[in-house]
N, C-alpha and C positions, 0 to 999 in steps of 0.2 A: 398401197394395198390395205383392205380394211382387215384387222384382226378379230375374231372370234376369241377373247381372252381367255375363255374357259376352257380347259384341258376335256374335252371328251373326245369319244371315240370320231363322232360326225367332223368334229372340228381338224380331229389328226389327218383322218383321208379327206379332207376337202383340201390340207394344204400340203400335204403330201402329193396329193393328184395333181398340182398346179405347181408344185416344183418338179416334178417329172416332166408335164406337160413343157414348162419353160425350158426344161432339160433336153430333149427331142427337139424343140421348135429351135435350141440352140446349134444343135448338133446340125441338123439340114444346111443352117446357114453356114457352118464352120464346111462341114463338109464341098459347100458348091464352091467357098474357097480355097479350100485346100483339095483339091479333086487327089493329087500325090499319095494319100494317106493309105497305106495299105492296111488290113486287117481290120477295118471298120464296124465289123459288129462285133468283136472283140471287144473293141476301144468302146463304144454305146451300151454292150453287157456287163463291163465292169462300171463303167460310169452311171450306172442304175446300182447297181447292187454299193458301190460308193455312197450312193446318194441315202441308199436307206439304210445303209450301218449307220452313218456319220445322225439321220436325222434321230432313228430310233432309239442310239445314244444321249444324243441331247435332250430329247424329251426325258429321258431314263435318269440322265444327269440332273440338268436344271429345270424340268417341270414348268418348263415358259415356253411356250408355245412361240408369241412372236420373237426372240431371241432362236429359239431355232430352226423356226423358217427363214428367219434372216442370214445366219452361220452356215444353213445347206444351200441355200442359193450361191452364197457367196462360195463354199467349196465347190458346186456345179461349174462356177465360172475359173476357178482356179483350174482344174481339172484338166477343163479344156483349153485352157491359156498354157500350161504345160505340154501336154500332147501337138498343142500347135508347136511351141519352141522345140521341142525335142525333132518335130518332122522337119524343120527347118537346117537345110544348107547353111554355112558349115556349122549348124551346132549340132549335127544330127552325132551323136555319141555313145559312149556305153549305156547309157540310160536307157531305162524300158517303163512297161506298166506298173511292175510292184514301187520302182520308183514314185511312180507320178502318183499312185497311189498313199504308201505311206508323207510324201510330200503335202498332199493335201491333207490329213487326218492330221499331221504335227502341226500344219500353220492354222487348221481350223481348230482346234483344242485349248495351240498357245496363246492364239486371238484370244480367246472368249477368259482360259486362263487370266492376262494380263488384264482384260475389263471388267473382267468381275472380282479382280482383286482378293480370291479366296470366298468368295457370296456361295459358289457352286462348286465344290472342292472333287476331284476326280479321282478320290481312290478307289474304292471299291464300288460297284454297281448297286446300286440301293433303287429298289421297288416298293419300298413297304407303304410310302404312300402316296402312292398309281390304284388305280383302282382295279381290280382283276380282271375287268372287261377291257382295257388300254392294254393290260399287260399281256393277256391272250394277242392282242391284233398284233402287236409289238412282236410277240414271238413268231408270228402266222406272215410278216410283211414280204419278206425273201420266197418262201416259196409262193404267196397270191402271185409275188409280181412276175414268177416266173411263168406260171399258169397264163395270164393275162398275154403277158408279151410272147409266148409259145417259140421260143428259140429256135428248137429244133426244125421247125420250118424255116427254111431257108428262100422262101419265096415272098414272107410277107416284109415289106419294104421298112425302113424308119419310120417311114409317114404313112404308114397305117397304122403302125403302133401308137405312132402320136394320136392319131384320128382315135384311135380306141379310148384312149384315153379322155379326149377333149370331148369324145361324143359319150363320155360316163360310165364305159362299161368296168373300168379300174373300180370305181369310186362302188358302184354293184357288186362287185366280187368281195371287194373289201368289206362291204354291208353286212353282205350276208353270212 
């Protein structure tokens, strides 16, 4: 994947929209194999709202763009490798979502913690140099995405949401 090195607003929703979009395209496939899974748009609503705490941190955190699009992919795929094992005969156990949840933010943190060796230190939340217009989208990303994807209808499928996505109307909302 080519990166866009410079931290702006176009460059955050282009790669944001394409780790979502890989996100959904993920989920289809998991889905037609694991057909078993019960509470499906549960497991897909929190795995979005996953996707864009963990990214809107990193950028908030380390200000490098291809480090955290590479760190939320690789949490997207964790995500879903946990929710597969947990539905899985006999490991199916006390474990739930906030599990698999706080599971991935610890291993995606500790990662990045241990290769940046203190480069991107994670104590307190520091904005001061983001530029006001990132910092806006940054606060605005949870509720666009929830507009976009329209929950409460219970009729539009994953793969319209994907489709919304991939045909640009995320990346429009987000714009504007």
């Amino acid at each position: 994947m080519y990166f866009i090195m410079k931290l702006t607003k176009k460059s955050i929703i282009l790669y944001l929209s394409k780790i979502l979009e890989e996100y959904l395209q993920d989920v289809n496939v998991f889905l037609l194999k694991n057909k078993n899974i019960l509470n499906v748009e549960y497991i897909v609503i929190k795995g979005i709202n996953l996707i864009i705490h963990i990214f809107k941190l990193l950028i908030i955190k380390t200000k490098n763009l291809k480090l955290t699009v590479i760190s939320t992919s690789h949490a997207h795929n964790m995500y879903l490798e946990y929710i597969d094992q947990i539905n899985k005969p006999p490991i199916i156990t006390d474990l739930n979502m906030i599990d698999a949840i706080k599971f991935v933010i610890e291993k995606t943190f500790n990662s990045l913690n241990e290769c940046s060796k203190g480069e991107f230190p994670f104590g307190d939340v520091v904005t001061a140099n983001l530029d006001p217009i990132i910092i806006e989208l940054l606060d605005n990303l949870l509720n666009k995405s929830n507009e976009i994807f329209n929950w409460e209808n219970k009729t539009i499928t994953i793969e319209n949401r994907y489709h919304s996505i991939k045909n640009g109307d995320f990346i429009k909302l987000l714009s504007s």
